[in-house]
N, C-alpha and C positions, 0 to 999 in steps of 0.2 A: 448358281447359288446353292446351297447348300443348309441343312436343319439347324446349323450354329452360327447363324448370323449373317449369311453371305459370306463368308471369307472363304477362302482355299486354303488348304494345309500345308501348301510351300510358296506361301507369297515371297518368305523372306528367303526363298533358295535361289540362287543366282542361275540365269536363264542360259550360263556359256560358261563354261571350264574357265577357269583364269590361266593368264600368262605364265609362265614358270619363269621361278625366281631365279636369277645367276646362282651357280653355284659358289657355295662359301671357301669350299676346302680349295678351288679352282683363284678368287677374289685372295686369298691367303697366302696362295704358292707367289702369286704374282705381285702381292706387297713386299714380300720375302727377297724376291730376285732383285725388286726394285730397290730396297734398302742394301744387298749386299753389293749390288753393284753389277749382279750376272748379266749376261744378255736372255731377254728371253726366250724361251723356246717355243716351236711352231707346235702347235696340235696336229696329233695324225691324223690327215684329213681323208674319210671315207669316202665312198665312191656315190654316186650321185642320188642315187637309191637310200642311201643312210644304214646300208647294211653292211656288216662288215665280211668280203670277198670268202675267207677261212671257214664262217659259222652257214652260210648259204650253201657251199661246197660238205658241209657235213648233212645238213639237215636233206640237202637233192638227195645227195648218195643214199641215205637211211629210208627216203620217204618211196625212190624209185624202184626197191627191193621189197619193200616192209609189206604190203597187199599180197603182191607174189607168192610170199614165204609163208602169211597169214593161212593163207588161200591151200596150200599145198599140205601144213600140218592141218587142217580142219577133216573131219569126216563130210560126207555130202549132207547127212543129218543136220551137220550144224552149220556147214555154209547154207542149205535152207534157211535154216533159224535165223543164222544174220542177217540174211538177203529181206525175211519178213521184220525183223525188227527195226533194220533201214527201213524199209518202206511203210512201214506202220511208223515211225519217227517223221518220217518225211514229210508223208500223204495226211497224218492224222487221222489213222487208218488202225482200228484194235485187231 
C-alpha cells in the first residue's frame, strides 16, 4: 500500500510483453502474389539459433582481435585505469 490510496502506479501495465503482430508489408507481398497469380516464395530460413551465419562470422572475427588490439595501443597507466574501472563497475567498488 502506498500514501495515495493503496494503488500501485502500474496496475494498468501489462505483467508480459505481448505477442508480435504479423508483419503487414510481409501479409501485403502475399495478398499480391495471391491476386497475380505467382507462386509463392520460400522465406530464407536461418539456422536454428535465428542468427544469420554472415553477421556472427563478422562480429567473432572483430570481437576475437578487438581486447588484443585495445590492450596493445593502451600505455600500462591506463590499462591500470581500465582494469580498476572494470572492477569498481563490477565489484561496486569506488
Amino acid at each position: 500500500m502506498d500514501k495515495r490510496g493503496g494503488k500501485r502506479d502500474n496496475q494498468y501495465m501489462p505483467k508480459r510483453s505481448r505477442k508480435r503482430l504479423p508483419d503487414p508489408n510481409a501479409a501485403a507481398f502475399s495478398i499480391v502474389q495471391a491476386i497475380s497469380g505467382e507462386q509463392p516464395t520460400e522465406p530464407v530460413a536461418l539456422p536454428a539459433d535465428g542468427k544469420d551465419p554472415a553477421a556472427v562470422a563478422l562480429g567473432r572475427r572483430g570481437g576475437l582481435k578487438g581486447g588484443k588490439a585495445r590492450a596493445a595501443k593502451m600505455t600500462k597507466a591506463q590499462r591500470i585505469a581500465s582494469a580498476k574501472k572494470a572492477a569498481a563497475a563490477r565489484w561496486g567498488k569506488s
